[in-house]
NUTORPA-990860 format. One record per residue (C-alpha): residue number from 0; residue in three letters; x, y, z. Coordinates in nm, 3 decimals, always signed. Each point is the difference from the previous one (the first is absolute). Layout:
SITE:i:aa:east:north:up
SITE:NUM:ALA:X:Y:Z $
...
REM end
This chain:
SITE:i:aa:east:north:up
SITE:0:UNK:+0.000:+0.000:+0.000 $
SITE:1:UNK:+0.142:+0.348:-0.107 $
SITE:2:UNK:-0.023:+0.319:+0.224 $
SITE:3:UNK:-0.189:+0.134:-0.221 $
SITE:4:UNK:-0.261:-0.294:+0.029 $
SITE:5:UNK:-0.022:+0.025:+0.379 $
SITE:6:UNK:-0.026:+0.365:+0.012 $
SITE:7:UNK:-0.317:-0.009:-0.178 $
SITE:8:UNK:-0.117:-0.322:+0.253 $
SITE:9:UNK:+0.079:+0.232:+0.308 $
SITE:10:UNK:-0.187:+0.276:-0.144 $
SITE:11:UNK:-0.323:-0.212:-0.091 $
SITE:12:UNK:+0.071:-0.127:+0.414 $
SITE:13:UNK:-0.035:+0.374:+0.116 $
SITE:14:UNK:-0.264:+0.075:-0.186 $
SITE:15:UNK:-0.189:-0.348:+0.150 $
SITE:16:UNK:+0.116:+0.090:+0.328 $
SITE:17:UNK:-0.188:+0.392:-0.005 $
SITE:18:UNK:-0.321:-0.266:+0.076 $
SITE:19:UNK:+0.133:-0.037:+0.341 $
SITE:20:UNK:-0.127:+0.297:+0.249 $
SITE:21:UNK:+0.306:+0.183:+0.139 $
SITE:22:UNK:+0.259:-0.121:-0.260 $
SITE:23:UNK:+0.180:+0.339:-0.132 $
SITE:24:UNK:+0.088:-0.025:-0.391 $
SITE:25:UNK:+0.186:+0.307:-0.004 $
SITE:26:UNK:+0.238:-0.121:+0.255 $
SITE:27:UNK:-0.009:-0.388:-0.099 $
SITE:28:UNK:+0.119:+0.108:-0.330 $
SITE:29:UNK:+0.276:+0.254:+0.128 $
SITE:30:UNK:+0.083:-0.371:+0.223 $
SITE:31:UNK:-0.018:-0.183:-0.351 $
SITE:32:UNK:+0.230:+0.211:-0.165 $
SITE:33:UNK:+0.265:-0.022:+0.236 $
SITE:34:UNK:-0.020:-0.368:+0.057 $
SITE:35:UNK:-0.043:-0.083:-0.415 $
SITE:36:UNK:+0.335:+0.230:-0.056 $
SITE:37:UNK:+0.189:-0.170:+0.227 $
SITE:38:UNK:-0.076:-0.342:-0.183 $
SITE:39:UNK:+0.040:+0.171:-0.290 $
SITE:40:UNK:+0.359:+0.116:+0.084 $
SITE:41:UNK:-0.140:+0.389:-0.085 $
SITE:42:UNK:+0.164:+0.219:+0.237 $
SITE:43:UNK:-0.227:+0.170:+0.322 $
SITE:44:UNK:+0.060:+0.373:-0.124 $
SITE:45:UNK:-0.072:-0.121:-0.316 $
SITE:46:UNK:-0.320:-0.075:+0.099 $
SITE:47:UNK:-0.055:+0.257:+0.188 $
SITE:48:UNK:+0.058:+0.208:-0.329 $
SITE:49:UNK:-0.315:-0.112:-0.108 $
SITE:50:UNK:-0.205:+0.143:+0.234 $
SITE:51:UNK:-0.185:+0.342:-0.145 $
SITE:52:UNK:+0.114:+0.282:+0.186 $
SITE:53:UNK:-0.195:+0.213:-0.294 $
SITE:54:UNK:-0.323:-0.180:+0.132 $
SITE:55:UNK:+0.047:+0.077:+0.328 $
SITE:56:UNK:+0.064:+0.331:-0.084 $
SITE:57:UNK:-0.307:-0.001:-0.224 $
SITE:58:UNK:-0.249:-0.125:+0.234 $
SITE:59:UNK:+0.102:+0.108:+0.317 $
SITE:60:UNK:-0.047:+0.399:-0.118 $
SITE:61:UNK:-0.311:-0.101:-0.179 $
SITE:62:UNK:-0.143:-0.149:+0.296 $
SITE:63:UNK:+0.123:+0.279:+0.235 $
SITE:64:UNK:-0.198:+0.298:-0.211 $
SITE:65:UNK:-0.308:-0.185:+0.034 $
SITE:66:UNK:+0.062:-0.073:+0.357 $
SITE:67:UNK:+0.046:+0.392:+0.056 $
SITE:68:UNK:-0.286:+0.059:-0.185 $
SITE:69:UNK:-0.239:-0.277:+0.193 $
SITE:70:UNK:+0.173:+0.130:+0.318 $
SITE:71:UNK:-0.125:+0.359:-0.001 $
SITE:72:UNK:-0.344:-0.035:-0.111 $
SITE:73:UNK:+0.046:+0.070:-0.385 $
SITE:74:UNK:-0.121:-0.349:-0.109 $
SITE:75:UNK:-0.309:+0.012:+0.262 $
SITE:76:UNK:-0.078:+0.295:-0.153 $
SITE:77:UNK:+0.019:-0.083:-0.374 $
SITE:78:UNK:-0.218:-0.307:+0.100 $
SITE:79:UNK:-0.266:+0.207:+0.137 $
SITE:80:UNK:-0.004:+0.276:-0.244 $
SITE:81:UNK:-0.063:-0.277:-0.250 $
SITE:82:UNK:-0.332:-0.207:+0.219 $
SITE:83:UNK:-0.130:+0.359:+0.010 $
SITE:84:UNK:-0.002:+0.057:-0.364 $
SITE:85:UNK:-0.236:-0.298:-0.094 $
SITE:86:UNK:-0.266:+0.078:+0.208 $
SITE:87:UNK:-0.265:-0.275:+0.011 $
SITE:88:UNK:+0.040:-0.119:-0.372 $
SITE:89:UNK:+0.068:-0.349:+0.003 $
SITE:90:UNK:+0.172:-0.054:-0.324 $
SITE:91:UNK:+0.269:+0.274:+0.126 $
SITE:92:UNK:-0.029:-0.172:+0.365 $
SITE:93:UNK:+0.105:-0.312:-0.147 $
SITE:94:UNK:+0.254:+0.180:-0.155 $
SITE:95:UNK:+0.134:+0.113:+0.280 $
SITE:96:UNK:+0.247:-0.307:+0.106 $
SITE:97:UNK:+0.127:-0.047:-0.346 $
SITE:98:UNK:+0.117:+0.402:-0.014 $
SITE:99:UNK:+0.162:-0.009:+0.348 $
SITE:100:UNK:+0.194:-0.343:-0.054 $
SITE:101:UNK:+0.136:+0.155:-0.324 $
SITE:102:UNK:+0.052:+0.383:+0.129 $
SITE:103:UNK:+0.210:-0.257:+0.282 $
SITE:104:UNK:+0.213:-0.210:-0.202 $
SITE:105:UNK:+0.099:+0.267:-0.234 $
SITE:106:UNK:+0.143:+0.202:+0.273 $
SITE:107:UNK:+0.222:-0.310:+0.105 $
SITE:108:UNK:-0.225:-0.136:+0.225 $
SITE:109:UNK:+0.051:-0.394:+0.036 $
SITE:110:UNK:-0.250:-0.195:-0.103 $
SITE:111:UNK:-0.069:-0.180:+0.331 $
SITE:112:UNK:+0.023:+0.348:+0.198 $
SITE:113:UNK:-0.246:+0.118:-0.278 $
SITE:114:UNK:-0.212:-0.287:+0.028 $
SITE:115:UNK:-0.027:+0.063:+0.439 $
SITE:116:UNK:-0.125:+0.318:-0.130 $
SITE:117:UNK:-0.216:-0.004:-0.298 $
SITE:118:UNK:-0.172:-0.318:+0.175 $
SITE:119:UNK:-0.189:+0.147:+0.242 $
SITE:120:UNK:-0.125:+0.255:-0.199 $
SITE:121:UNK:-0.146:-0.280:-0.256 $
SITE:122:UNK:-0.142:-0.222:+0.223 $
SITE:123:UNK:-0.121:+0.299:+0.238 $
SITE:124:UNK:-0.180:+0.148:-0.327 $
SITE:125:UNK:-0.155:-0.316:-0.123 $
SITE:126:UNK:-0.123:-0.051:+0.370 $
SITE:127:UNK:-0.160:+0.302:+0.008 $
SITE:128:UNK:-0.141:+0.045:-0.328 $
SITE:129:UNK:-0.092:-0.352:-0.074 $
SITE:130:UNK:+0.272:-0.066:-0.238 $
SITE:131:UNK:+0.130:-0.307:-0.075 $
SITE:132:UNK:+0.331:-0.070:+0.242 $
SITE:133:UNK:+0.135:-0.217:-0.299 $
SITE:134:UNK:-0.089:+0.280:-0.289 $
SITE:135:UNK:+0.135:+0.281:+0.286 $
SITE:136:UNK:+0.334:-0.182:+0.071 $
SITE:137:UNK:+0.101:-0.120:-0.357 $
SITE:138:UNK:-0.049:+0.341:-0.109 $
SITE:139:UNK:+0.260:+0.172:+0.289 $
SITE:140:UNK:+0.234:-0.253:-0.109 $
SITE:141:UNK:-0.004:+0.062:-0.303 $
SITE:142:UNK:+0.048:+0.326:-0.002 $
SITE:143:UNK:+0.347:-0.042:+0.243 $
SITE:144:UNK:+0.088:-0.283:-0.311 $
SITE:145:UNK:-0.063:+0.303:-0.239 $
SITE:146:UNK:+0.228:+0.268:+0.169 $
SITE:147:UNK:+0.281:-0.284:+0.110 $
SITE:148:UNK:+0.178:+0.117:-0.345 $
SITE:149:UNK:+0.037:+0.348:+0.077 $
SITE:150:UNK:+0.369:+0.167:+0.004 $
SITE:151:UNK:-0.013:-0.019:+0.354 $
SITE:152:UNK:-0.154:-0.295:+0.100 $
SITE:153:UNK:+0.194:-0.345:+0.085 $
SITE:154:UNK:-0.086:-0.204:-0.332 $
SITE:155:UNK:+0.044:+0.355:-0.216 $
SITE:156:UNK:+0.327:+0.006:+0.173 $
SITE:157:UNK:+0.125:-0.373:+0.010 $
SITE:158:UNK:-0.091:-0.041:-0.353 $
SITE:159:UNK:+0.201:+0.293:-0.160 $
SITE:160:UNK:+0.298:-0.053:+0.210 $
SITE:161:UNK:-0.018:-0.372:-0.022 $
SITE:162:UNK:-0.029:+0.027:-0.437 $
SITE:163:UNK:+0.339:+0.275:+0.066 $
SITE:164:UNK:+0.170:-0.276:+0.206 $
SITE:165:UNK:-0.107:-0.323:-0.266 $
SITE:166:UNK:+0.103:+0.191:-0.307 $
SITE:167:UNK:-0.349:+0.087:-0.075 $
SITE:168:UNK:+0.049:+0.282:-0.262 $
SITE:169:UNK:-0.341:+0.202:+0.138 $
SITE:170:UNK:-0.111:+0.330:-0.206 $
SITE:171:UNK:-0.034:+0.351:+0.147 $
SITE:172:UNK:-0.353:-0.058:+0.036 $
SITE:173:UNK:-0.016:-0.330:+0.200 $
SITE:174:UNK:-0.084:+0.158:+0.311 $
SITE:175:UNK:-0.296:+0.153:-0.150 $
SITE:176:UNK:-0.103:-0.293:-0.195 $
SITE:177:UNK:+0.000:-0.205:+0.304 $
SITE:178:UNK:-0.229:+0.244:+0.200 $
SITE:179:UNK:-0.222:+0.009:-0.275 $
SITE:180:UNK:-0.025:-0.403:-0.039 $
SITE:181:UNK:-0.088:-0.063:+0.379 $
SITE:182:UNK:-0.243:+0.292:-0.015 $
SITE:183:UNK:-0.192:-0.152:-0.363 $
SITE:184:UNK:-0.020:-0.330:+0.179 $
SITE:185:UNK:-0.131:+0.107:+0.347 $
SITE:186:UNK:-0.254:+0.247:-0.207 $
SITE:187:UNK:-0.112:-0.307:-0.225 $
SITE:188:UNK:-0.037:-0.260:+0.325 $
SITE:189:UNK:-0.189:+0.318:+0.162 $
SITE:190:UNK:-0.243:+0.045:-0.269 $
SITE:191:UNK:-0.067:-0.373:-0.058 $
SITE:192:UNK:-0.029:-0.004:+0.325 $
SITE:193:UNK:-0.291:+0.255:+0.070 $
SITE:194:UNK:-0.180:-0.082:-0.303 $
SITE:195:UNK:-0.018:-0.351:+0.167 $
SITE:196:UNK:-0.066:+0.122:+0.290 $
SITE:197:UNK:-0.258:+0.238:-0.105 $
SITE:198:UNK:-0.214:-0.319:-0.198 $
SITE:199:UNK:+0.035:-0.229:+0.290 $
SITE:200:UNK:-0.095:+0.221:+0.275 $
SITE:201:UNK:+0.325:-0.019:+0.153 $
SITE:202:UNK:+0.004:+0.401:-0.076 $
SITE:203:UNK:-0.337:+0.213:+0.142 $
SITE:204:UNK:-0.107:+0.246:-0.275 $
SITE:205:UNK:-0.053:+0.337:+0.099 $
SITE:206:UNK:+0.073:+0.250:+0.311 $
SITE:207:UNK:+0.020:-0.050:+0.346 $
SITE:208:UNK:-0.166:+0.231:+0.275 $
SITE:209:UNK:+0.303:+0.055:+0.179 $
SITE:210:UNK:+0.351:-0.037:-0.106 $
SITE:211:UNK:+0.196:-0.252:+0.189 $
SITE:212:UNK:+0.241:+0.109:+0.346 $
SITE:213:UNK:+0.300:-0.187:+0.035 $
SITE:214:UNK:+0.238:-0.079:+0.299 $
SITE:215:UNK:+0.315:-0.158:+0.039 $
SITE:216:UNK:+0.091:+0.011:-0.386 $
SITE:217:UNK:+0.359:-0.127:+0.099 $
SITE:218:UNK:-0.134:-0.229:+0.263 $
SITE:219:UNK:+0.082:-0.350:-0.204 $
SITE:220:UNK:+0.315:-0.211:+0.164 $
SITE:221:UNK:+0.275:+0.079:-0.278 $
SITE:222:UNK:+0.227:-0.295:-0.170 $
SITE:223:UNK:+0.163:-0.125:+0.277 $
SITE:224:UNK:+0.298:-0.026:-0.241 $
SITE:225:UNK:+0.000:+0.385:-0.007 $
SITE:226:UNK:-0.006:+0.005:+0.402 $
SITE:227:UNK:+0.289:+0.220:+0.106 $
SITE:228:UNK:+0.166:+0.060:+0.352 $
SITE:229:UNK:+0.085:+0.353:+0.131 $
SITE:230:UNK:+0.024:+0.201:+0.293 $
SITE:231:UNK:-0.268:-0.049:+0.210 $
SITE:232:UNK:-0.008:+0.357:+0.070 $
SITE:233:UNK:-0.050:+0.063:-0.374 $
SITE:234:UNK:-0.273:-0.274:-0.158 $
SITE:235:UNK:-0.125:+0.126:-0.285 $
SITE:236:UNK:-0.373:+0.081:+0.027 $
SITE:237:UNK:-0.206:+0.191:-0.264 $
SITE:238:UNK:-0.083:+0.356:+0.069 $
SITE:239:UNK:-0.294:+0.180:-0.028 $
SITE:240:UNK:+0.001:+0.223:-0.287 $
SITE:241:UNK:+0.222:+0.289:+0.092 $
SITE:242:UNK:+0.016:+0.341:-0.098 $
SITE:243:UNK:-0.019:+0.158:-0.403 $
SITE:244:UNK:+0.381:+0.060:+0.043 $
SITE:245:UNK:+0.078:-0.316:+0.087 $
SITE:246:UNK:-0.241:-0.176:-0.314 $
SITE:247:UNK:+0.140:+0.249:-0.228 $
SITE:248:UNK:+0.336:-0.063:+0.037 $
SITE:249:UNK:-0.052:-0.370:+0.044 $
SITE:250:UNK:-0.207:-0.010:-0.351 $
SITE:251:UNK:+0.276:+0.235:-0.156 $
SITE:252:UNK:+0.257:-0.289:+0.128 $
SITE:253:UNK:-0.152:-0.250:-0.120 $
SITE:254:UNK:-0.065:+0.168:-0.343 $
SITE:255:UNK:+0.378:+0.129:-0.012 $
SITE:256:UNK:+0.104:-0.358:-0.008 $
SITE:257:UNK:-0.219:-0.141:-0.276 $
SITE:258:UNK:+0.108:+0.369:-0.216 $
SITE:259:UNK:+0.380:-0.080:+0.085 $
SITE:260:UNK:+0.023:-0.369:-0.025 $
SITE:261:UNK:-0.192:-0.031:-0.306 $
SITE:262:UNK:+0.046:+0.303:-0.186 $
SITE:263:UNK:+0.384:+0.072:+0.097 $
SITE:264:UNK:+0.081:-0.395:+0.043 $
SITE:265:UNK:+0.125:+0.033:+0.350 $
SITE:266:UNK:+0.043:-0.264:+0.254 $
SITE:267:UNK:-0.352:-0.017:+0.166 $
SITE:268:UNK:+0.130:-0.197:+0.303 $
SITE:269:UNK:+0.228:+0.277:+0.129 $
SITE:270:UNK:-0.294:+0.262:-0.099 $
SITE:271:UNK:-0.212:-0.152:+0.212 $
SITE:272:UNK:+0.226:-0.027:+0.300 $
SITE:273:UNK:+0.087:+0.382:-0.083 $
SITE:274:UNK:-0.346:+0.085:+0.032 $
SITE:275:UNK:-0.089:-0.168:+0.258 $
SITE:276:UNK:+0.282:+0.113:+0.249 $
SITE:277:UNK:-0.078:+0.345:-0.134 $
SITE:278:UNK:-0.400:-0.078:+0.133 $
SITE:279:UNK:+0.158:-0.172:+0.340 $
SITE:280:UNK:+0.183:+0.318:+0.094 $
SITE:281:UNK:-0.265:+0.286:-0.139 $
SITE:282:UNK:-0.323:-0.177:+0.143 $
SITE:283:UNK:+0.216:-0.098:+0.318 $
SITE:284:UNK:-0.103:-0.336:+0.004 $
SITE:285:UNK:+0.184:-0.260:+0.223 $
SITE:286:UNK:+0.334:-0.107:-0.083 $
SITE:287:UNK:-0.065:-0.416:-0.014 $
SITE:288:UNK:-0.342:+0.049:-0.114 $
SITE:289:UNK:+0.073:-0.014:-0.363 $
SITE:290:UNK:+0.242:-0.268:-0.046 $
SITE:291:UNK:-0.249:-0.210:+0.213 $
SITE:292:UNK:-0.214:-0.016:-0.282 $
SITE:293:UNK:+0.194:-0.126:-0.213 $
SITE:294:UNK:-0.058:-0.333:-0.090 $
SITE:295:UNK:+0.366:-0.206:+0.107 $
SITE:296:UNK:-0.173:-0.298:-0.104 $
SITE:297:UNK:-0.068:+0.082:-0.329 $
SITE:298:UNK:+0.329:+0.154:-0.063 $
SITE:299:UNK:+0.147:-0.310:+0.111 $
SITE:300:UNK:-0.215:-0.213:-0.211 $
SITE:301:UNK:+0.117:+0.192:-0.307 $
SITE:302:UNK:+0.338:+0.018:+0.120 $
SITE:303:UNK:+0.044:-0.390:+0.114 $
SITE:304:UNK:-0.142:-0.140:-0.337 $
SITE:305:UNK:+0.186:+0.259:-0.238 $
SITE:306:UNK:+0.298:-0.077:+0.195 $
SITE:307:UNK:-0.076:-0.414:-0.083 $
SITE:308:UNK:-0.100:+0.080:-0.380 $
SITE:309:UNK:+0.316:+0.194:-0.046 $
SITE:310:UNK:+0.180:-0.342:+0.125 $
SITE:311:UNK:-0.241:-0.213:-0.202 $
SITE:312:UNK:+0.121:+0.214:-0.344 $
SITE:313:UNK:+0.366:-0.021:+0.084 $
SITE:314:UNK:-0.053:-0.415:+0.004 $
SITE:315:UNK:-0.226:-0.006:-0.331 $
SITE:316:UNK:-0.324:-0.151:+0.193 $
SITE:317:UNK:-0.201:+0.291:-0.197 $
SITE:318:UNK:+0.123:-0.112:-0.333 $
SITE:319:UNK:-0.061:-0.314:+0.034 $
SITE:320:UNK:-0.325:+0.078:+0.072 $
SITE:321:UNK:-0.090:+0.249:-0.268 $
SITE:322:UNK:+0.110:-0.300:-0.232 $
SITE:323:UNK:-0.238:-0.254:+0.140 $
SITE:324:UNK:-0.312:+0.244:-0.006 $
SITE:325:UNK:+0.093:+0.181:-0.355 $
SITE:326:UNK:-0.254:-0.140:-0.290 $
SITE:327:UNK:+0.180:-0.055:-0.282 $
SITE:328:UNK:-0.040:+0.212:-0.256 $
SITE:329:UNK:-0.201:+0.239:+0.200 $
SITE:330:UNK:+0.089:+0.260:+0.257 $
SITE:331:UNK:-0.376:+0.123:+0.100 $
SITE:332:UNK:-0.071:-0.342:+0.074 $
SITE:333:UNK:+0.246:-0.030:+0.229 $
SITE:334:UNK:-0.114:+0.317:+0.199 $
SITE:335:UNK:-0.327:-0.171:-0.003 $
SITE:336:UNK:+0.153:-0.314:+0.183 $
SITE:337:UNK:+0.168:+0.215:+0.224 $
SITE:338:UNK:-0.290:+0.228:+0.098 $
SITE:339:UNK:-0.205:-0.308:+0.111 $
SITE:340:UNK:+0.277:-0.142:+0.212 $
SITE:341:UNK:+0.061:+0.399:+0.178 $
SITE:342:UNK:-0.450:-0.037:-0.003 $
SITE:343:UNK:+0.031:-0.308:+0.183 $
SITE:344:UNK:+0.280:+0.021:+0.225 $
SITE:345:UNK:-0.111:+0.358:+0.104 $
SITE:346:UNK:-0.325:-0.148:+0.086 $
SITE:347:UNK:+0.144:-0.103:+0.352 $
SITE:348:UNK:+0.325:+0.173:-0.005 $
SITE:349:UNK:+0.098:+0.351:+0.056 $
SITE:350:UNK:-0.062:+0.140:-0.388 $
SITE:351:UNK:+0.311:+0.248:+0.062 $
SITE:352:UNK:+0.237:-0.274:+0.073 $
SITE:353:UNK:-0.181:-0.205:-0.290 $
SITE:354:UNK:+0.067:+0.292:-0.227 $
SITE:355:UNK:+0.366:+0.103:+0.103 $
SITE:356:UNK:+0.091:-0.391:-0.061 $
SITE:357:UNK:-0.210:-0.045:-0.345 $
SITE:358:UNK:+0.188:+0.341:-0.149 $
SITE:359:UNK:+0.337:-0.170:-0.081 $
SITE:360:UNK:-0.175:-0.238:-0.276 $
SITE:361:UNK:-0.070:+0.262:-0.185 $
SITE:362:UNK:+0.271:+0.141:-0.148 $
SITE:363:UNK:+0.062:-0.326:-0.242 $
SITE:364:UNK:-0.410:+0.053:-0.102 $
SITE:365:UNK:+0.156:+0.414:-0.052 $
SITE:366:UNK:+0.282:-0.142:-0.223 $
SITE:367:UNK:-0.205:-0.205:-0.197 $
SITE:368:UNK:-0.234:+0.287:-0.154 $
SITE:369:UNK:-0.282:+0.077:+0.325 $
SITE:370:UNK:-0.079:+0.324:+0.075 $
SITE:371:UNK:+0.136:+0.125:+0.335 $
SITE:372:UNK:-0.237:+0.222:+0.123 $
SITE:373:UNK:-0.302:-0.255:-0.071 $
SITE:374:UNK:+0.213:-0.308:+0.140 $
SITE:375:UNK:+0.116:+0.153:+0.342 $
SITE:376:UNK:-0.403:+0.124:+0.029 $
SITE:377:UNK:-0.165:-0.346:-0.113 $
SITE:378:UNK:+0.235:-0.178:+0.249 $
SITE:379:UNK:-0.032:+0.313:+0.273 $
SITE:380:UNK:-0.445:-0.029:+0.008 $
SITE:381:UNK:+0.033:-0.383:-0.014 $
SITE:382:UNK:+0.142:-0.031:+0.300 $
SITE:383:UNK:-0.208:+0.303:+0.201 $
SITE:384:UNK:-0.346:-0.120:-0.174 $
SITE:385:UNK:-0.048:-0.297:+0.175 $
SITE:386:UNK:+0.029:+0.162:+0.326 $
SITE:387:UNK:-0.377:+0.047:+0.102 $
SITE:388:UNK:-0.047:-0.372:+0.169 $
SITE:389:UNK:+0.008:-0.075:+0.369 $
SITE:390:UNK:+0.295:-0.197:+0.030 $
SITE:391:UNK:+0.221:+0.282:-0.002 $
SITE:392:UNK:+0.065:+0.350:+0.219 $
SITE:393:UNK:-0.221:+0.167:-0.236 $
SITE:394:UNK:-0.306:-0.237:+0.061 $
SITE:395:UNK:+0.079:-0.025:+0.386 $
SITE:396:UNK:-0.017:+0.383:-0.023 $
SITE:397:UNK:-0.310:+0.055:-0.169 $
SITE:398:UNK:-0.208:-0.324:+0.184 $
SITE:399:UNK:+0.173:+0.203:+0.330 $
SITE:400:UNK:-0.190:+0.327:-0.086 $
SITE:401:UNK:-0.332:-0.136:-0.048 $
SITE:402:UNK:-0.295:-0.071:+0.206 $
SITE:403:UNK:+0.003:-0.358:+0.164 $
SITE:404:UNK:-0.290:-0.123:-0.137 $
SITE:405:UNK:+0.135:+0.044:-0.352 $
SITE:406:UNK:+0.327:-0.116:+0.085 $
SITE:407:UNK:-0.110:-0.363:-0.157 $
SITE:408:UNK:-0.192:+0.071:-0.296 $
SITE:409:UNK:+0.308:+0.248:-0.088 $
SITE:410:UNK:+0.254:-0.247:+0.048 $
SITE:411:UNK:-0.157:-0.276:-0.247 $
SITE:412:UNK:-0.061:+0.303:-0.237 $
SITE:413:UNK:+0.323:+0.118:+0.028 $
SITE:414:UNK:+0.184:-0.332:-0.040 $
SITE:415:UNK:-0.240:-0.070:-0.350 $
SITE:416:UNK:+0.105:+0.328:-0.108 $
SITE:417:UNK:+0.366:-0.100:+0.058 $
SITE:418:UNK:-0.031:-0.321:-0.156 $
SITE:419:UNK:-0.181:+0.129:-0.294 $
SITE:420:UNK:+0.279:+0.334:-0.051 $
SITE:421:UNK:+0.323:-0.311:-0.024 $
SITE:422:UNK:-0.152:-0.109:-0.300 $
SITE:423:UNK:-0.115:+0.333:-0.140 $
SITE:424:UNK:+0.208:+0.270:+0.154 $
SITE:425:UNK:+0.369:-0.126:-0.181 $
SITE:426:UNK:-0.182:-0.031:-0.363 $
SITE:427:UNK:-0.146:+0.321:-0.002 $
SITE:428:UNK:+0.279:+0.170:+0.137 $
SITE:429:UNK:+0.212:-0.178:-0.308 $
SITE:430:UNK:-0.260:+0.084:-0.269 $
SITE:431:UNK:-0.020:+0.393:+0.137 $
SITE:432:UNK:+0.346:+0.051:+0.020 $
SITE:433:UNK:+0.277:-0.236:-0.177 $
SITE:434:UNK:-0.061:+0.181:-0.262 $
SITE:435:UNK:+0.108:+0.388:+0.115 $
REM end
């Protein structure tokens, strides 16, 4: 058995072993790495070369501006303004969810965080407005799948910086093209989605008497992987919404760093953690209280399996592999194979980690004639698609959130809906996009 071989049976072990409660992938892999290099005869700081310091960079200041900008009321506030624009109208109520979970993501927020939030809301709407909980919750997911693209969110992020790092030869206009492909699919899965709802009944026509009062919009457990440790003195809590000078300059932040980082092509990571120290010492708030939002566990996830890819590439495993799923003959076919296998893995493994170790099979597909933009989005919304089912943090989230006594209906409709999106999610995300 070559290294190469076994490096790919260890990684299909980790991956198993994320079924176990407690077991930590990010730092398993980091473990991994270590042990597989020294059987390997690869060097320790050689491995330890392949760690990202640019990701860390990248999320940790993209996760820092949002933290500032949950921490002194600026997101409470933008989530208000927006349940007092739609009144009673129930289309727009139902809305609601999907707008929020995209405003989130787009602004860097990570998907589980988005999901503690944005669930909630969705299952507090179609609670109170006789909405279906399944209609109410695919729809807020959905719309944190459609802004996960953005510049500044994780995916937008991992998947520019990954196709720089692969060879990947991405156009000027990739990070644009990639917002607009996650927002086109969550608008099409939104609109399918209230027309059905609308025919079944799952969607009241008309206008309620009273708009709907929410409490506790942040009041979800988050992803336990993004649980972070801090001064005690300093845990982060969400803020009421604080004064105009404090949500104008947070909104002018936050703006700054999508203007600079997209139009100017500067390093949004270090923007972010700019901003956000700029926030931390205008707004005065507490010196530990923004870096103990930031998710550690994430950042270690990202950090533990890059670090184990990188080692993976340097002993062949991925070519080996991109060999054995390549169609002969035809490279789109081969992104089709390897959509379904990110559609089903992601299914019950974290889609980020799914994503970050299905990117290195693409390059050969790249070589052989398939367009880069549409291959690195038809493999990026296979693996986030299949995320609505109860079997992962999302589901627990969202059955968490709702009433009791829907908790078991939900879960059976949620795990159809899951079933149904492994079979369907991957081929439509292949026909939309392999060919951009």
């Amino acid at each position: 058995m070559t290294m190469a071989v076994l490096s790919i049976i260890v990684l299909v072990a980790l991956f198993v072993a994320t079924l176990r409660p407690g077991f930590d992938l990010g730092l398993a892999a980091l473990s991994a790495a270590f042990l597989l290099g020294l059987a390997a005869g690869v060097p320790a700081n050689e491995v330890t070369g392949f760690f990202p310091a640019d990701f860390f960079v990248l999320i940790v200041g993209v996760t820092a501006l949002f933290a500032a900008a949950q921490l002194n009321g600026t997101l409470d506030w933008l989530l208000d303004l927006l349940l007092r624009l739609v009144g009673g109208r129930l289309l727009l109520v139902a809305l609601v969810p999907f707008v929020v979970g995209a405003v989130l993501t787009a602004v860097g927020t990570l998907p589980a965080a988005a999901t503690a939030i944005v669930a909630p809301i969705a299952l507090g709407l179609a609670a109170r407005y006789g909405i279906s909980p399944l209609l109410a919750a695919v729809l807020g997911v959905t719309g944190i799948i459609s802004g996960l693209l953005s510049p500044l969110a994780v995916y937008g992020v991992t998947a520019r910086e990954l196709s720089t790092k692969l060879g990947i030869d991405l156009p000027g206009s990739a990070p644009v093209t990639f917002l607009l492909g996650g927002l086109l699919t969550g608008l099409a899965v939104c609109v399918a989605c209230l027309l059905v709802g609308s025919r079944t009944g799952a969607l009241p026509r008309g206008r309620a008497t009273a708009p709907a009062r929410l409490t506790g919009l942040t009041g979800a457990s988050p992803d336990p992987q993004d649980a972070t440790t801090g001064p005690s003195d300093d845990t982060a809590v969400p803020a009421a919404p604080g004064s105009r000078k404090a949500r104008a300059l947070t909104v002018f932040s936050l703006l700054a760093v999508v203007a600079l980082s997209v139009g100017f092509d500067m390093n949004v990571g270090y923007l972010g953690l700019t901003a956000a120290m700029i926030l931390q010492l205008v707004l005065g708030l507490k010196p530990g209280a923004i870096v103990s939002m930031i998710p550690w566990g994430v950042v270690l996830l990202i950090g533990g399996l890059l670090t184990y890819v990188g080692l993976m590439q340097h002993l062949g495993a991925f070519k080996q592999i991109s060999d054995l799923l390549q169609v002969e003959g035809s490279t789109a076919l081969s992104l089709l194979v390897l959509c379904y296998i990110a559609g089903v893995t992601s299914f019950a493994a974290s889609s980020i980690a799914v994503f970050v170790t299905a990117m290195p099979l693409l390059p050969p597909l790249v070589a052989g004639g398939l367009s880069p933009v549409g291959g690195v989005l038809a493999l990026a919304l296979a693996s986030v698609l299949v995320d609505i089912n109860p079997l992962g943090i999302t589901g627990g989230l969202i059955l968490g959130a709702a009433e009791p006594s829907a908790r078991p209906r939900l879960f059976r409709q949620l795990l159809t809906y899951g079933v149904i999106s492994i079979f369907v999610a991957p081929l439509l995300a292949w026909l939309a996009f392999a060919w951009w």
